[in-house]
N, C-alpha and C positions, 0 to 999 in steps of 0.2 A: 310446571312439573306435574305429572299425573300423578295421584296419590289412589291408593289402595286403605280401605277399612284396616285394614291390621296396622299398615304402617302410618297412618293418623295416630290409631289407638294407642302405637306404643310413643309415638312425642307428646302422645296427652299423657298418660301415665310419667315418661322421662320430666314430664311440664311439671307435676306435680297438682294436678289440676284438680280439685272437686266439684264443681258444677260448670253445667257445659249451658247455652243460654243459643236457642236456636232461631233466629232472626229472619223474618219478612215482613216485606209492608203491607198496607190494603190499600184502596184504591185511592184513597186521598193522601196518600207516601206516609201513613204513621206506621211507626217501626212496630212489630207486635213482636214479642216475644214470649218463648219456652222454655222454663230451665228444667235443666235434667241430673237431678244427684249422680255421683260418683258411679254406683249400683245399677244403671241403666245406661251406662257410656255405651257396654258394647253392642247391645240393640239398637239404639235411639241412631248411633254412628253409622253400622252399616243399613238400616232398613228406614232411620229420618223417625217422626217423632210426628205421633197423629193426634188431631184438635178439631176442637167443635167450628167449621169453618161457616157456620149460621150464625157466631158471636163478632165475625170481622166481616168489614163493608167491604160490599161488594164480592163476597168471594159464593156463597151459595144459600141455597135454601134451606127450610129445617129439614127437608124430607132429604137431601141429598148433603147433608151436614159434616159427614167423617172427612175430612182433609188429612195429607200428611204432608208435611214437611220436610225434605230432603236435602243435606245438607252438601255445598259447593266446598270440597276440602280444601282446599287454594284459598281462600275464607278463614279461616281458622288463624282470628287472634285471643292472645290474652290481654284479659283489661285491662288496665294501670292501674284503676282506683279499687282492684280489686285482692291488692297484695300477691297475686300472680296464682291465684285460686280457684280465679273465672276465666275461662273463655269463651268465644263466641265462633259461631259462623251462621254466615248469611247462607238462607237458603231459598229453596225450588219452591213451590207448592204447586202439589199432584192433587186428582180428584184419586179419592179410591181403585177406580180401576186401573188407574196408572196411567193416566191421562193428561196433559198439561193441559187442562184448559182451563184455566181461570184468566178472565179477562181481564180484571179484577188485579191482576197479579204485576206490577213491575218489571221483575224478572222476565216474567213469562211473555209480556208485551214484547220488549226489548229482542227477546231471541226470535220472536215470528216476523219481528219486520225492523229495520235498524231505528234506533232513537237518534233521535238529535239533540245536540245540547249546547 
């Protein structure tokens, strides 16, 4: 099912949700994450959520460092161990100019050429 930024926002709101926690790997499959308070859902939701991508392996350099993280709505669980407070979604990671090219990337691997498993 396609989802739209509004109607995420309003099952995280209906969810009851206070932090949102935006998940990808780097290139040795460790999960990295970003949580985002309540006060930044609706930015972080529709535009993803940008990080120093020169502190995860493999993703860039210090000169070319701003990543963002974009989030796959279909993705979007709440935790269990989190009293139904947190959730998460797995996300994209874009280079700033909107680019997918991080090699580096899981996801990004996976959509340019099929994985096997």
């Amino acid at each position: 099912m396609q989802q739209d930024p509004s109607s995420i926002l309003e099952r995280i709101r209906k969810d009851g949700i206070e932090f949102l926690q935006f998940q990808f790997t780097d290139i040795l499959g460790v999960i990295k994450t970003v949580t985002v308070p309540k006060n930044r859902f609706e930015a972080t939701v529709s535009e993803g959520v940008v990080f120093d991508g020169s502190s995860v392996a493999g993703y860039a350099q210090i000169e070319e460092s701003d990543m963002r993280a974009i989030p796959d709505y279909s993705t979007y669980t709440i935790l269990p161990d989190s009293g139904g407070k947190v959730a998460r979604f797995i996300c994209d990671v874009y280079t700033p100019e909107g680019g997918r090219g991080l090699k580096g990337g899981i996801r990004g691997t996976c959509s340019r050429r099929p994985c096997r498993g």
